[in-house]
C-alpha positions in Angstrom: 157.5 42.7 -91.2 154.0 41.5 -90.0 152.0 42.4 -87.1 154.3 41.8 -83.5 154.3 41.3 -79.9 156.6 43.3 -78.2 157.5 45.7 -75.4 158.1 49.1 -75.8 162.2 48.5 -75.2 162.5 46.6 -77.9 160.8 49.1 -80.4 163.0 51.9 -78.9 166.3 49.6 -79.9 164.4 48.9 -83.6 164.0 53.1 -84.2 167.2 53.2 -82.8 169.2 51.0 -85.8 166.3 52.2 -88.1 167.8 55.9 -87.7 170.8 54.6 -88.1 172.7 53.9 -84.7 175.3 51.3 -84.6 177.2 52.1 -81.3 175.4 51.1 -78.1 177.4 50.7 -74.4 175.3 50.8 -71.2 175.5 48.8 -67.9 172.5 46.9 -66.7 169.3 48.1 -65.0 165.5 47.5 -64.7 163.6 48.4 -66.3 166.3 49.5 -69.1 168.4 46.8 -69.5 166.1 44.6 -72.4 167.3 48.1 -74.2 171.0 46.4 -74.1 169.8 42.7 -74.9 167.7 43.9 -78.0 171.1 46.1 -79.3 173.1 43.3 -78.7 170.9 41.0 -80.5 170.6 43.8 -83.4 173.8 45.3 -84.0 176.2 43.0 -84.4 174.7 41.5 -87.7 174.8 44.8 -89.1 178.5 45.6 -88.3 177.4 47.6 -85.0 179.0 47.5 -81.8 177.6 46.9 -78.6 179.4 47.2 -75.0 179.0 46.4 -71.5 180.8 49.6 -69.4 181.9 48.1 -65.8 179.6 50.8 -64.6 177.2 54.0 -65.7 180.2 56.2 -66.1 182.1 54.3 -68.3 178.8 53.3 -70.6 178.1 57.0 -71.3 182.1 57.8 -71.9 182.5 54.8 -74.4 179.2 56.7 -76.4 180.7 60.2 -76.2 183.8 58.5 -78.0 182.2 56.4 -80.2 180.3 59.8 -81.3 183.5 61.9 -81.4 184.4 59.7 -84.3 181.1 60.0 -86.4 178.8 57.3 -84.7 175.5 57.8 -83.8 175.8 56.3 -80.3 172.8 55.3 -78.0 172.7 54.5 -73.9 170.1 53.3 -71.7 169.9 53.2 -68.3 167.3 54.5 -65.4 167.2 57.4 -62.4 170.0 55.6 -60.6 172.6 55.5 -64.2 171.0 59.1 -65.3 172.7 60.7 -62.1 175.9 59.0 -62.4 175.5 60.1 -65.9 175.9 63.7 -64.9 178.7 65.1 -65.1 179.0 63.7 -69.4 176.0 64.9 -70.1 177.6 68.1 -69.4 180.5 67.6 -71.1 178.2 66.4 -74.3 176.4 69.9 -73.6 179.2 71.9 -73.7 181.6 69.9 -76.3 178.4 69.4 -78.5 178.9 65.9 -79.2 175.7 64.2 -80.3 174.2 61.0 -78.1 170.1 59.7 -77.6 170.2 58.9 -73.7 167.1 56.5 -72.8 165.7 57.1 -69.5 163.5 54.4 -68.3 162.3 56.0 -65.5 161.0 54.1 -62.1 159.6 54.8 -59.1 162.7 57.1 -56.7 164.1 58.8 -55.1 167.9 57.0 -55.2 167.5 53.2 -56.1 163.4 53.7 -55.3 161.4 50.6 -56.5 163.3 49.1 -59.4 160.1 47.6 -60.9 157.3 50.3 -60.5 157.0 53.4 -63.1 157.3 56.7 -62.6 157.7 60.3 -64.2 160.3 61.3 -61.3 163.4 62.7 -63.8 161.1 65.3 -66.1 162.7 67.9 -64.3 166.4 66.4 -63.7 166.7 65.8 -67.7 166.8 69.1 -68.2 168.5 70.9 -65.3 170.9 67.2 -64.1 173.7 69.4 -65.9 176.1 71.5 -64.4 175.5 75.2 -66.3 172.0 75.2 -66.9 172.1 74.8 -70.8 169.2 73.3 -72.2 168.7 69.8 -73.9 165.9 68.1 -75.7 163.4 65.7 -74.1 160.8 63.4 -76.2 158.4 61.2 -73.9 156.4 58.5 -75.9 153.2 57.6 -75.0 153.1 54.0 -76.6 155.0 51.4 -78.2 154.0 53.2 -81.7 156.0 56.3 -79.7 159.0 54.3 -78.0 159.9 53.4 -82.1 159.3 56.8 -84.1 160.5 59.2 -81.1 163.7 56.9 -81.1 164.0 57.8 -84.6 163.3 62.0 -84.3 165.6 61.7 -81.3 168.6 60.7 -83.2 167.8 63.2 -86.0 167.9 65.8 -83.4 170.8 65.3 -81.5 172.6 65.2 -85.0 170.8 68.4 -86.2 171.7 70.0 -82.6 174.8 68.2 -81.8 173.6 67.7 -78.5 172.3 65.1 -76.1 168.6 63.9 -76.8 166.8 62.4 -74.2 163.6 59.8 -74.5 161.6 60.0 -71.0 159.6 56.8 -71.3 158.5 55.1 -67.8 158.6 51.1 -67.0 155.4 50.6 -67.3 155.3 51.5 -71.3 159.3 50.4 -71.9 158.5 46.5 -70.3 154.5 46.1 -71.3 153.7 44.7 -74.6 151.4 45.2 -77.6 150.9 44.6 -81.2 152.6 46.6 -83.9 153.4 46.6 -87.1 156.5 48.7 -87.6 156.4 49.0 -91.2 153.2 50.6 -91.0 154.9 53.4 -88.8 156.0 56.6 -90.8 159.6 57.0 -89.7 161.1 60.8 -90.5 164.3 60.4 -92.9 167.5 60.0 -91.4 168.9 62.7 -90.8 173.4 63.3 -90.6 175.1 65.9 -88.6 176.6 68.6 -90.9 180.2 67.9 -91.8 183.2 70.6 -92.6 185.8 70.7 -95.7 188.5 68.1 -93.8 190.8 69.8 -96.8 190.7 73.4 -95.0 192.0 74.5 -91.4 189.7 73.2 -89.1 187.9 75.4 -86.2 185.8 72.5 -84.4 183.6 74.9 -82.7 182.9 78.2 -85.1 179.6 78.5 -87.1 178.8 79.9 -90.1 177.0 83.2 -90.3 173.3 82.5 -90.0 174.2 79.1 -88.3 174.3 78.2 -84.9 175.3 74.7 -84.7 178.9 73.8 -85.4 180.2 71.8 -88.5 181.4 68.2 -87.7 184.8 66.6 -88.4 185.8 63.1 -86.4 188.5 62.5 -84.7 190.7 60.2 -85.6 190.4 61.4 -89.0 192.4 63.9 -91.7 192.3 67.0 -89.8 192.9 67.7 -86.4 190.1 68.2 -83.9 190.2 69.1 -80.3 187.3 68.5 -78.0 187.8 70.0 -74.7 185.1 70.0 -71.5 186.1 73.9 -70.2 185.3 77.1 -71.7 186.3 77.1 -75.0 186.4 79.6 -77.9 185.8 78.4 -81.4 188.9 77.1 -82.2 188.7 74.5 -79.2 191.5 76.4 -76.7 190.1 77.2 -73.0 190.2 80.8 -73.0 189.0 83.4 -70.4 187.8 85.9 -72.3 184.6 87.1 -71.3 183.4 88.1 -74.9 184.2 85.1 -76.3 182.7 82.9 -72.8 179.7 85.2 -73.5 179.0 84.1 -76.8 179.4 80.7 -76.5 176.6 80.3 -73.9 174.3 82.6 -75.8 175.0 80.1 -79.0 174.6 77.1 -77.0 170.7 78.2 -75.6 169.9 79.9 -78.6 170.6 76.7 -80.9 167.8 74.8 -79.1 165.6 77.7 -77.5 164.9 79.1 -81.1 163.8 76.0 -82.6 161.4 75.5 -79.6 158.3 75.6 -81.8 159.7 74.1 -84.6 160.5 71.3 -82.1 157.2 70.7 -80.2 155.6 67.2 -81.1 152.3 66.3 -79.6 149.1 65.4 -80.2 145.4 67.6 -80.2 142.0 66.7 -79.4 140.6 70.4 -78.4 136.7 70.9 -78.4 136.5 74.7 -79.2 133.1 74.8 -77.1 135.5 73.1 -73.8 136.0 75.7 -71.0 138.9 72.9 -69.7 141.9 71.9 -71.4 143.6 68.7 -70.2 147.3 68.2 -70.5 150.1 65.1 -69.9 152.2 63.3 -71.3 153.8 59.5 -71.2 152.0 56.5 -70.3 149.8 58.7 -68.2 148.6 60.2 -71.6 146.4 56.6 -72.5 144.5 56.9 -69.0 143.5 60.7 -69.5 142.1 59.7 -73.1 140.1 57.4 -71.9 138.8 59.7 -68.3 138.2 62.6 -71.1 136.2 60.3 -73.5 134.1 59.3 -70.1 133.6 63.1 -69.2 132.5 63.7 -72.8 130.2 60.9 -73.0 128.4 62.5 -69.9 127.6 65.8 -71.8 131.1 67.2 -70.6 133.0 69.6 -72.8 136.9 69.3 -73.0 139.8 69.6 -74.4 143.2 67.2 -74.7 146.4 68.0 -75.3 149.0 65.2 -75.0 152.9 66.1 -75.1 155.5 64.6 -76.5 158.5 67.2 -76.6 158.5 68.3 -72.8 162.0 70.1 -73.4 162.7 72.8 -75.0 159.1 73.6 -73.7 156.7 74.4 -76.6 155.8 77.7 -75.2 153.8 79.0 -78.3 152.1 75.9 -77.8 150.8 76.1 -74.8 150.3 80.0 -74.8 148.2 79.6 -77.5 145.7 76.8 -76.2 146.2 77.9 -72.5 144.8 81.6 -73.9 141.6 79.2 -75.5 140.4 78.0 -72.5 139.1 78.8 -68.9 140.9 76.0 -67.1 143.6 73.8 -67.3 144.3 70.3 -65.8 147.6 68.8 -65.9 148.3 65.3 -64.9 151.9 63.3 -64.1 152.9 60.5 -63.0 154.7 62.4 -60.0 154.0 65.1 -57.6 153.8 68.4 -59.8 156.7 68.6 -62.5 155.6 69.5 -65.7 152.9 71.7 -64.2 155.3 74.4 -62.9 156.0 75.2 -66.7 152.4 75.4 -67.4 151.7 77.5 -64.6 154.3 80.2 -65.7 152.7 80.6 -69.1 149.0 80.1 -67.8 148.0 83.8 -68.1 144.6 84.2 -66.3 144.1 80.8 -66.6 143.4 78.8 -63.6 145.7 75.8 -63.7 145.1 72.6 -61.3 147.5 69.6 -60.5 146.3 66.0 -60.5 149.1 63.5 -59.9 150.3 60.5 -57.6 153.8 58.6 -57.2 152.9 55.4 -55.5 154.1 53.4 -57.7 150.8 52.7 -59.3 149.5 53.9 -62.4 147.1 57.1 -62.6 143.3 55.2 -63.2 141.2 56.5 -65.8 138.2 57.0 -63.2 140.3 59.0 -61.2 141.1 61.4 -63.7 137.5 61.5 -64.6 136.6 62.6 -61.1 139.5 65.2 -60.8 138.2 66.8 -64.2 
C-alpha cells in the first residue's frame, strides 16, 4: 500500500480488520458513523459481517453475540450511543465477553454539538458501568494512533476478555492526513485463550496463577452459560458471599495488575525541566508544538503524552511526577484526567489548563499557560 489520504475513521476500521475483526453492528452518528461505511466497505469481501442495529442498544447487543460465539466484534458510536450503551457494557464487564467500543467523542453534554470535538467521556468510559469494575481506555493522538491502537485494542480485550475502549475526538476521527500503513509496526494478533471443548466445561473458573477465564463459544460442542448476575464459576447466580467476593476481586485484579504492563505513551523529558507537561488525544499535537516554542525561548520542560488513560499508569506517573517540580496537564474539557494526576502528585504542584468550547486548545495558548 502506498502513501494515503485519509481520515482517522477510516484507519481505525483498517487496524480494526488488520487485528482481525470481522463482526461490526452500530447505528449512525457524527462524527462515528464513516466507522460503519468503511466496515461495510471492508468486511464483506473478506467474509465479515456488518449490521445496522435499529438503535444503540441493539448495535452493542448484536457485538456481545457475535463475540459470545468467538468473533472479534467492533462498535462505534459517540457520547449520545456510549450512554445508551450502558447497561452492555456492564454486562460485557461482568460476563467477560470481549468487544473494542469506539468512542468518537463530540462536544456534550446529551446530544451537545454533533460536529465539534471534545474530551467529555474520559471519565464516563471508565465509571459509565454499573459496579465500578474497571475497563481499558487507549486515546490516539493521530491517524498513525487511530490504526495501531485499534489493533492493541483488540489484542487486549481478547487477552482481558473485556470491553476495550478507543477515546479518539472528532476532530482527529474526520481530519485527514497522509499515511502509509504498511510502514506502521502493528503488534501480532493476538486470540483469547480457549478451554479443552472435550472436558466439563466451567465458563467462568481460572486456572491457578490465572486470572482471566478460558474461552469456549456458544453455539459450539460444549455447553456454555453466560449470565449478567452474580455468578460463581460455573455460570449459576449464587449468593454466596465468598464466592460474590472473589469474583469482584478477580475481575479488578485482572486489569489493575497489568496496569504498568499496560501503559502506552510517549516521553520527551528534559532531566534539567523543573515542569512536566502531560495530555493526551488530539490535544497531545498542540502541546508539542507550545513545548517546542517554550524550549526554543531558553525554557526547560518536559512532555509526557498518554495513550492508555485507563487502567491509569500509576508507576508511570509516580515516577516522572516525583522528577519534577511542576506539572501541567491539559484536556480538551474542564479537568478530567487531572484529578488522577492530582491524587498521585506527591509534593508536586499540579495546574489545570483546558477549555470545552468546542474549539480546539491553540498551541500559543498552551505556551502562555506553561
Amino acid at each position: 500500500m502506498a502513501m494515503q489520504f485519509m481520515e482517522g475513521n477510516e484507519a481505525i476500521a483498517r487496524g480494526a480488520v488488520a487485528a482481525g475483526c470481522r463482526f461490526f453492528a452500530g447505528y449512525p452518528i457524527t462524527p462515528a458513523t464513516t466507522v460503519y461505511n468503511n466496515m461495510l466497505r471492508l468486511l464483506p469481501p473478506l467474509g465479515g459481517i456488518c449490521l445496522q442495529g435499529e438503535d444503540e442498544i441493539a448495535s452493542i447487543g448484536f457485538c456481545l453475540g457475535a463475540a459470545m460465539t468467538g468473533a472479534k466484534a467492533l462498535t462505534a458510536t459517540s457520547g449520545p450511543g456510549i450512554s445508551l450503551y450502558s447497561e452492555q457494557i456492564s454486562f460485557a464487564i461482568g460476563s467477560e465477553i470481549p468487544l473494542v467500543i469506539v468512542n468518537i467523542q463530540r462536544l456534550g453534554p446529551s446530544t451537545g454539538s454533533a460536529t465539534r470535538g471534545a474530551d467529555g467521556d474520559i471519565q464516563f468510559m471508565q465509571w459509565g458501568n454499573s459496579g465500578g469494575q474497571p475497563v481499558i481506555v487507549l486515546a490516539p493522538v493521530d491517524i498513525r494512533d487511530c490504526y495501531t491502537l485499534t489493533a492493541h485494542a483488540f489484542n487486549l480485550a481478547e487477552r482481558f476478555r473485556c470491553p476495550v475502549f478507543l477515546a479518539a475526538n472528532k476532530e482527529i476521527a474526520m481530519t485527514r492526513e497522509s499515511v502509509d500503513l504498511d510502514r506502521l509496526p502493528l503488534p501480532a494478533p493476538v486470540e483469547r485463550r480457549t478451554a479443552d471443548a472435550r472436558n466439563p466445561f466451567l465458563p467462568f473458573a481460572t486456572a491457578d496463577g490465572e486470572l482471566v477465564p478460558r474461552f469456549l463459544p456458544i453455539g459450539g460442542q460444549r455447553l456454555v452459560r453466560q449470565t449478567s448476575s452474580t455468578h460463581g464459576p460455573d455460570g449459576y447466580i449464587t449468593t454466596d458471599a465468598g464466592i460474590i467476593d472473589a469474583m469482584q476481586k478477580r475481575l479488578r485484579a485482572k486489569i489493575h495488575s497489568a496496569a504498568d504492563a499496560l501503559a502506552l505513551y510517549d516521553a520527551d523529558i528534559d532531566p534539567a525541566a523543573d515542569t512536566l507537561v502531560i495530555a493526551y488525544g488530539v490535544s497531545a499535537r498542540a502541546v508539542r508544538k507550545a513545548v517546542a516554542a517554550r524550549r526554543e525561548q531558553g525554557r526547560k520542560l518536559s512532555l509526557l503524552v498518554l495513550k492508555t488513560l485507563w487502567p491509569v499508569p500509576e508507576g508511570l506517573l509516580r515516577e516522572n511526577l516525583a522528577a519534577h517540580r511542576r506539572a501541567v496537564v491539559v484536556e480538551m474539557n474542564l479537568g478530567q484526567y487531572v484529578r488522577e494526576i492530582e491524587r498521585l502528585a506527591g509534593a508536586t504542584r499540579v495546574d489545570f489548563f483546558g477549555q470545552m468550547d468546542g474549539n480546539l486548545l491553540h498551541p500559543r495558548r498552551i505556551a502562555k499557560a506553561l
